[in-house]
DSSP file (Angstrom, degrees, kcal/mol; ACC not computed):
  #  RESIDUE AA STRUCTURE BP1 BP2  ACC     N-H-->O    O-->H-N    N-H-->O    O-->H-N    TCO  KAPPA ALPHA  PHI   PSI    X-CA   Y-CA   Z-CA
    1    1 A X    >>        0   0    0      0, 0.0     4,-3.1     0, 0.0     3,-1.0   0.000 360.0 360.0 360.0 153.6  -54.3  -15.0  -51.5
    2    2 A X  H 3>  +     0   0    0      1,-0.3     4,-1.7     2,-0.2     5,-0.3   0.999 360.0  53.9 -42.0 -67.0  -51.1  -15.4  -53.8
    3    3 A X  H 3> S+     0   0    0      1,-0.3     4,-1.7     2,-0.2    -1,-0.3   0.782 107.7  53.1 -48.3 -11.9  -52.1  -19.5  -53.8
    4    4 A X  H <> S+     0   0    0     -3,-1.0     4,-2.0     2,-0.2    -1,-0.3   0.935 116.6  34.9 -80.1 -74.6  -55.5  -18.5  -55.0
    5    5 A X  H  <>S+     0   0    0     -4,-3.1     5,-3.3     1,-0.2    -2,-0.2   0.786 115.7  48.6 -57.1 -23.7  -54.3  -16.5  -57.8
    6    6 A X  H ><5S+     0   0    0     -4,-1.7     3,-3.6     3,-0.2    -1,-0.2   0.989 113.3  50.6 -86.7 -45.7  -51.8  -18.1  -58.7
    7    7 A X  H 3<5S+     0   0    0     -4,-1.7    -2,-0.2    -5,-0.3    -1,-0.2   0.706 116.0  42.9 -18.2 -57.6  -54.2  -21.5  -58.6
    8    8 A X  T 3<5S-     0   0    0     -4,-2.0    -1,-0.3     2,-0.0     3,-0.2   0.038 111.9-123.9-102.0  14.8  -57.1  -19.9  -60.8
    9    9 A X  T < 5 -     0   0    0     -3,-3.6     2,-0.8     1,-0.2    -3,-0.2   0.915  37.8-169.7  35.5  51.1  -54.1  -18.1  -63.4
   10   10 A X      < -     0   0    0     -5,-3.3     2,-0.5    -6,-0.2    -1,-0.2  -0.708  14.0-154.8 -66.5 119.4  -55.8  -15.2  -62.4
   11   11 A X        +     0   0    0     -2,-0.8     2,-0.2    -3,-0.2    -1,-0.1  -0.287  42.4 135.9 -95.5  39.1  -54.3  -12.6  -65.1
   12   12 A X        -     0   0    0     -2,-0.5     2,-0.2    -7,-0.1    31,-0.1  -0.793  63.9-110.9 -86.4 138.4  -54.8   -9.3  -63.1
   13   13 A X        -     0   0    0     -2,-0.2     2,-0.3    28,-0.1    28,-0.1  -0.332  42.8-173.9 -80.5 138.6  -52.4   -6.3  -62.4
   14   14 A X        -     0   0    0     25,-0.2     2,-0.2    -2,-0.2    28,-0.1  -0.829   8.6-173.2-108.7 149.7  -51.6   -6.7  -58.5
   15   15 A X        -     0   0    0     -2,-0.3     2,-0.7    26,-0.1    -2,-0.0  -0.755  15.8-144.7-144.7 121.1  -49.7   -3.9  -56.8
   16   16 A X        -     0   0    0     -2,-0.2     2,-0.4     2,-0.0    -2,-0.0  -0.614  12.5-161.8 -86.5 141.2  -48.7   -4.6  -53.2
   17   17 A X        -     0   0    0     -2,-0.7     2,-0.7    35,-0.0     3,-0.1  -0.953  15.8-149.3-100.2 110.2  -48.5   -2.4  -50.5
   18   18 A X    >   +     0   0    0     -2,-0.4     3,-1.2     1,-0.2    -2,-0.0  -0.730  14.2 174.1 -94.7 104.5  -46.9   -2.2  -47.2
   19   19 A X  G >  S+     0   0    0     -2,-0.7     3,-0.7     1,-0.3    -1,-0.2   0.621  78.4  78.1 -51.0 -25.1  -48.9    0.0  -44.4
   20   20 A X  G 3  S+     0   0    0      1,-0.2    -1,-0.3    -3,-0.1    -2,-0.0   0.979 105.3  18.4 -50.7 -75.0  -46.3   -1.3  -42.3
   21   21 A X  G <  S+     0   0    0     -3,-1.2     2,-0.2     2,-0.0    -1,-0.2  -0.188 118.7  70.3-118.9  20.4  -43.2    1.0  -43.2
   22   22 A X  S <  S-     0   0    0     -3,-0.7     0, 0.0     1,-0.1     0, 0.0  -0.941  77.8-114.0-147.9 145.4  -45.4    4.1  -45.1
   23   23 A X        -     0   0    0     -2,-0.2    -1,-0.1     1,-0.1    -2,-0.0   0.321  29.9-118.9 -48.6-173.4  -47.8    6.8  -44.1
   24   24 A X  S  > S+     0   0    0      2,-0.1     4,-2.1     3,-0.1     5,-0.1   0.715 118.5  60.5 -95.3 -34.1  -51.1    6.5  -45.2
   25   25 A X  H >> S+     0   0    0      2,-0.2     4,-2.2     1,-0.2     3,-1.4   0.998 113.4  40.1 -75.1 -71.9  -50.6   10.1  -47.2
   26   26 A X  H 3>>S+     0   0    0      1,-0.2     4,-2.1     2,-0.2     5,-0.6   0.978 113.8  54.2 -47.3 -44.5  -47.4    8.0  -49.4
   27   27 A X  H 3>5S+     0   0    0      2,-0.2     4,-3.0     1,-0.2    -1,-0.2   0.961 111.5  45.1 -42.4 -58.6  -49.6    4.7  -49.6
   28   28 A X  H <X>S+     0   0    0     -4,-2.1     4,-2.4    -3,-1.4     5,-0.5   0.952 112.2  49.6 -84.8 -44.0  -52.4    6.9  -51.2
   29   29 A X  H  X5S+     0   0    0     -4,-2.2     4,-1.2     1,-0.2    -1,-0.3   0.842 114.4  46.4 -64.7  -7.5  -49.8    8.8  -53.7
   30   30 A X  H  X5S+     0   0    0     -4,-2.1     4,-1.9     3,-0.2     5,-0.2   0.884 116.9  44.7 -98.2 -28.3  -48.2    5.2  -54.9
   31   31 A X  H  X<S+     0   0    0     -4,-3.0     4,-1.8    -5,-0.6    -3,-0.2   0.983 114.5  47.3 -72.6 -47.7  -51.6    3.8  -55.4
   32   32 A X  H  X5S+     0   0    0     -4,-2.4     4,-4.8     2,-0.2     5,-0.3   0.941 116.0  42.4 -18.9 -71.8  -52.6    7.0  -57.1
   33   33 A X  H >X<S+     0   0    0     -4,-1.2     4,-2.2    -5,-0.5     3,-0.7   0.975 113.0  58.7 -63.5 -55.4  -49.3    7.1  -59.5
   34   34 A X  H 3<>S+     0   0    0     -4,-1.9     5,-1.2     1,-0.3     6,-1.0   0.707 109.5  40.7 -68.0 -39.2  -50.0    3.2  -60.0
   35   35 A X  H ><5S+     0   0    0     -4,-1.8     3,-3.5    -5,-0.2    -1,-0.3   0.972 119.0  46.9 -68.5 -60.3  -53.5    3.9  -61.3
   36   36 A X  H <<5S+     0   0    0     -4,-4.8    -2,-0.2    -3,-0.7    -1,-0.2   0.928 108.2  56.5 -41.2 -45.1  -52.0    7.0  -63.5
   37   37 A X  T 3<5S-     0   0    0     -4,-2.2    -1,-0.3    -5,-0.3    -2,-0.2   0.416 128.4 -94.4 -76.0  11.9  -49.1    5.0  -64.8
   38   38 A X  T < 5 -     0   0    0     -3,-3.5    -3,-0.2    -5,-0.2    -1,-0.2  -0.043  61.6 -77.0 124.4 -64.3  -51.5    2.2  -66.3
   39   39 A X      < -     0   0    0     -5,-1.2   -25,-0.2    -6,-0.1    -4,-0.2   0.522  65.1-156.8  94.8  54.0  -51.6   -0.3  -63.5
   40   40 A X        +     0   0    0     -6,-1.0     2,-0.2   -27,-0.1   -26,-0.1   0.073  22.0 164.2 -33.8 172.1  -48.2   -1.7  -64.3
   41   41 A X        -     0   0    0    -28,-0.1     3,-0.1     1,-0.1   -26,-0.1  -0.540  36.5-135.6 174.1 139.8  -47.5   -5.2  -63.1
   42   42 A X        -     0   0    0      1,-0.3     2,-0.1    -2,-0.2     3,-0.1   0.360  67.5 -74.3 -74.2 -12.0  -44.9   -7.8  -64.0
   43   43 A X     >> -     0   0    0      1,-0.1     4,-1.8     3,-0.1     5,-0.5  -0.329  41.5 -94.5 123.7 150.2  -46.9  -10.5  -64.2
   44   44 A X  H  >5S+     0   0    0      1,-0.2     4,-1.2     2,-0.2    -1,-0.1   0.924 125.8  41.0 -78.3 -18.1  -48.8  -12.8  -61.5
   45   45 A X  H  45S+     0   0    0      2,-0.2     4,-0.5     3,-0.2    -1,-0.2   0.437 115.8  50.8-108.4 -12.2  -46.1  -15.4  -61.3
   46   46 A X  H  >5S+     0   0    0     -3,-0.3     4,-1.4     2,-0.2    -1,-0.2   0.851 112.8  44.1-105.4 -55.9  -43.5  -12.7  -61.4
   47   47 A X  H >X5S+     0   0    0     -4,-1.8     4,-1.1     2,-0.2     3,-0.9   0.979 111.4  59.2 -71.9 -60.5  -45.3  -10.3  -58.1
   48   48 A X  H ><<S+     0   0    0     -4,-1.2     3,-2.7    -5,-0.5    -3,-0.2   0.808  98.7  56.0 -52.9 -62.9  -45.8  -13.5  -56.3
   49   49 A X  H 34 S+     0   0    0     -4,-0.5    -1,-0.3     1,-0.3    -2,-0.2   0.874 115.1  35.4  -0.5 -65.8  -42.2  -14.3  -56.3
   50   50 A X  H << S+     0   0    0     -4,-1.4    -1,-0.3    -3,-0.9    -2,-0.2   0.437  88.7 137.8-111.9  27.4  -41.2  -11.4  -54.8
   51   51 A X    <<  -     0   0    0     -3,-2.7     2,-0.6    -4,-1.1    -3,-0.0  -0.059  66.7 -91.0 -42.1 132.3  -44.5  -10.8  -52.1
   52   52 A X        -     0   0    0      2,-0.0    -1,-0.2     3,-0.0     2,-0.1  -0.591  30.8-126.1 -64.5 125.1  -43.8   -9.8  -48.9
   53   53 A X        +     0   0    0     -2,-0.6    -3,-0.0     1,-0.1     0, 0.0  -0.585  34.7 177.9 -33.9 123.9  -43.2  -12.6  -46.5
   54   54 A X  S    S+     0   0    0     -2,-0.1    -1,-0.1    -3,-0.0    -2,-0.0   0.237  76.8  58.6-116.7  12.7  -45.8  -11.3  -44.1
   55   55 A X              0   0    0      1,-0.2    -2,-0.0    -3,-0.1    -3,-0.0   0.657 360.0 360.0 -98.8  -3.2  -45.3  -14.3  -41.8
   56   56 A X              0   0    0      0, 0.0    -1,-0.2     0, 0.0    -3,-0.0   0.642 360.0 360.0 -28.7 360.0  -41.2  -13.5  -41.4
């Protein structure tokens, strides 16, 4: 969970996904490019910020 990472300064590149509001076939090409590109990531403090609400 975010509070988990964020707890244990876990320093890992996160990339969230929502299955909700994409195919499985787009899901697998942004995880795909995510991997090519590096595993980009903004930071843990940075992705948590802007996590989906999933309790909205």
């Amino acid at each position: 969970t975010w509070s988990e990472i964020l707890e244990f300064e876990l320093d890992v590149p996160i990339l969230e996904i929502d299955g909700s509001a994409t195919s499985d076939v787009e899901l697998m090409s942004e995880v795909i490019q995510w991997i090519e590109d590096g595993c980009p990531s903004d930071g843990v403090e940075a992705t948590a910020a802007e996590a989906i609400d999933w309790l909205a």
